[in-house]
N, C-alpha and C positions, 0 to 999 in steps of 0.2 A: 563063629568066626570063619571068614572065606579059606584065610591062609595065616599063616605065621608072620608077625612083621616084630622088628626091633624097636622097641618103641624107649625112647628114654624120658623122664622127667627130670627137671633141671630146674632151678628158681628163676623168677621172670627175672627181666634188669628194667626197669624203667625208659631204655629208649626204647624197647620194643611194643610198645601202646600201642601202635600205628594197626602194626602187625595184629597185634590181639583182637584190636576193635573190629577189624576186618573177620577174624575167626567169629568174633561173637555175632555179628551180623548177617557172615552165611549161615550159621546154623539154624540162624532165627525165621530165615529166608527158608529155610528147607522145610516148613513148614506151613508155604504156601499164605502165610499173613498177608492182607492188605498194605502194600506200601504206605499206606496212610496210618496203619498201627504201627508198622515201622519206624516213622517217623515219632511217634510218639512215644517210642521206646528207646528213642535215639539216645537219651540220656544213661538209662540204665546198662545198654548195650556198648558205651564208649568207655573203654581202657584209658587213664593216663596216667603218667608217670606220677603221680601222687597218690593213685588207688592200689598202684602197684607197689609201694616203697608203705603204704598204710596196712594194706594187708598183705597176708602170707598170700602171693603170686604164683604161681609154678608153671611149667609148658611145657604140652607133652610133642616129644621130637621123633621123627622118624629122618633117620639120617639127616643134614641137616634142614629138612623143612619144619616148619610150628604148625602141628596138625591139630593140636588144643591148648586149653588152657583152666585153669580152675585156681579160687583164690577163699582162700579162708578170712572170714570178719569176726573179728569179735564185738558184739554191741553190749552193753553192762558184763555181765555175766556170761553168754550166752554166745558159744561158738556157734557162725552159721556157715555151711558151703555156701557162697555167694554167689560164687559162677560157674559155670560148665559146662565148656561150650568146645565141642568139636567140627572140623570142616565136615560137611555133607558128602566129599566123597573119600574117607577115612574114616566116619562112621560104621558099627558093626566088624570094625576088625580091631576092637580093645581098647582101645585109646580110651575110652569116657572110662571104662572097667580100670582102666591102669590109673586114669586122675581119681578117679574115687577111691580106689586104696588108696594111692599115697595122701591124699587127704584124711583117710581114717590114718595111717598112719603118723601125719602130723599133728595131729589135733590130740592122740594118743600120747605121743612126745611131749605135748604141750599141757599133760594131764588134766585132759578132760575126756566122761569116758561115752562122750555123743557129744551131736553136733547137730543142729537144724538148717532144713532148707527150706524155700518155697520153690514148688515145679509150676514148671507151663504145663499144663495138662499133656501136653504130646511127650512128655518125658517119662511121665509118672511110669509105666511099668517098667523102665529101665530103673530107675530108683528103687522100684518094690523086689525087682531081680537081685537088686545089690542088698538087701536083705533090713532097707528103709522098712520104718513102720509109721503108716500114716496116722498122726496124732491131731489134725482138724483141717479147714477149711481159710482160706484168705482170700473175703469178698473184695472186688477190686470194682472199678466205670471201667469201661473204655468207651469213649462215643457215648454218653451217656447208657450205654448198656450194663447190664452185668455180669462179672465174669469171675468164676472161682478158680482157685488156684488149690494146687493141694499142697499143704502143709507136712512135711515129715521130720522124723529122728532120727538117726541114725548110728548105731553103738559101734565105740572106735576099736572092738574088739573082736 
């Protein structure tokens, strides 16, 4: 971390999608993707107020702007961190480190004692830092290509 900043976690509210969608999208964008994969992630990458009142939403604030955001799913059984998405110029000063505890910590509350994600590959050593252990592989097309994704777990304790 460059410097010290205050960073608060708060639970999403459902107007702020707008807001969200927008974080998920630079972050995606900080990654230099082809607009054209962009677009084909347009649907994963949009927040709205039904994803957020569906699953555990939260946002991370530095005074009052929305510099992240992270939402827990539950699908059968099986907690996943679903999102995690910080602005590109807030990145590396805590912010993803602060939403990934309070997500171990919720998911902990919620007694279960892991959680799964799937990363973009440019994430994966932030994940492995937070002390993820990768547990396989998720083949994915894009453009008829193929593209793995890395698959982890990670213990709410």
């Amino acid at each position: 971390m460059s410097h010290k900043v205050d960073i608060r976690i708060t639970p999403a509210r459902p107007s702020e999608a707008e807001t969200l969608t927008a974080i998920a999208f630079a972050a995606k964008r900080h990654w230099s993707y082809p607009e054209r994969w962009i677009a084909h992630w347009q649907e994963s990458l949009t927040a709205t107020p039904a994803s957020i009142i569906a699953n555990e939403t939260f946002v991370a604030r530095i005074g009052e702007r929305s510099v992240g955001f992270a939402s827990l799913k539950l699908d059968e059984d099986t907690l996943f961190l679903h999102d995690l998405w910080v602005l590109p110029g807030d990145m590396g000063h805590g912010v993803g480190r602060a939403l990934f505890r309070h997500a171990q910590q919720r998911a902990r509350a919620r007694g279960f004692s892991a959680f799964e994600l799937e990363s973009d590959p440019n994430a994966a050593s932030f994940y492995e830092r937070m002390g993820a252990q990768r547990v396989g592989t998720q083949s994915t097309l894009l453009e008829g290509e193929p593209r793995e994704l890395p698959v982890y777990r990670c213990s709410t304790t």
